[in-house]
N, C-alpha and C positions, 0 to 999 in steps of 0.2 A: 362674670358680671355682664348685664345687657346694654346694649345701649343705644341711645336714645336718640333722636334726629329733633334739631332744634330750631330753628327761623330768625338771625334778624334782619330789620327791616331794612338797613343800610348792605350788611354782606353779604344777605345768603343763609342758606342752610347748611350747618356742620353740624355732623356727631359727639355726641359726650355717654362715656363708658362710665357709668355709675352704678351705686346698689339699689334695688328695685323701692327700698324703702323712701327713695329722694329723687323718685321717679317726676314727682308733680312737679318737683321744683323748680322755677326759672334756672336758666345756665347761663354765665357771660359770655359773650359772643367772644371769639379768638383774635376777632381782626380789630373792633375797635371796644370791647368791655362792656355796651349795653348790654342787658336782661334782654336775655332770649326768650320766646315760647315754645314751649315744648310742639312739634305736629305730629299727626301721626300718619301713617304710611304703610301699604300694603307691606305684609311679612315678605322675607326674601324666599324664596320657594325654587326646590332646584326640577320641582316636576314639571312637565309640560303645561302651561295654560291654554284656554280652549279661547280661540279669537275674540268672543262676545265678552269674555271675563276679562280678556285683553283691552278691547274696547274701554270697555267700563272703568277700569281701572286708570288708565289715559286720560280721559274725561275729569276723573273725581282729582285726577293729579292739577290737569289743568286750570281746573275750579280752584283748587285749595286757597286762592288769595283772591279771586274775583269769582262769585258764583257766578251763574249764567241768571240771566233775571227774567221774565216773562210778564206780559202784561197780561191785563184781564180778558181778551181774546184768546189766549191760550190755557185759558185753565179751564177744566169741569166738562171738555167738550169730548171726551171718550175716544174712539175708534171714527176715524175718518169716514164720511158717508150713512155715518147710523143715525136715527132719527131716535134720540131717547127721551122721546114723549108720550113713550106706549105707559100705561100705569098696571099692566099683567103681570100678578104677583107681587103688589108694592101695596101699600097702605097710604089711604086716601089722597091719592093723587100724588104720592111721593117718592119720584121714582132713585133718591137713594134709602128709602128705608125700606126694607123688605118687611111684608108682612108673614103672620106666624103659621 
């Protein structure tokens, strides 16, 4: 039977070993009985991971209950230093829609 890593918001995250068919379903927390949510979590993997996959993984753990949030400064601006207001290869001045 698998089993499942759960979240409450008072204790913590514990496992619960059930059948795949009651997969979705809340689980009572063990320390004090509220409804859990199920998280999910990189598979256990006994092969080597490659540092960048390491990284990433760290990251998305860390997130899991607070993303990282970003203002309108950091979004849409590409590759540091690039100027992407060339329109070569785009369609009428639209430099994300490529034309055909």
């Amino acid at each position: 039977m698998p089993i499942y890593e759960f979240a409450c918001r008072g204790c913590g995250p514990f496992d619960v070993q059930r059948p795949m068919a009651r997969a979705a379903e809340p689980a009572d927390c063990p320390g004090c009985g509220t409804p859990a949510a199920r998280i999910f979590s990189a598979p256990a993997s006994r092969a080597p991971i490659a540092a960048g996959v390491r990284a990433g993984l760290a990251a998305e753990e860390r997130s899991r209950d607070a993303p990282q949030r970003v203002n309108g400064s950091q979004i849409g601006h590409g590759h540091a230093g690039h100027n992407h207001r060339h329109t070569h290869g785009t369609s009428g001045g639209r430099p994300w829609q490529l034309s055909h």
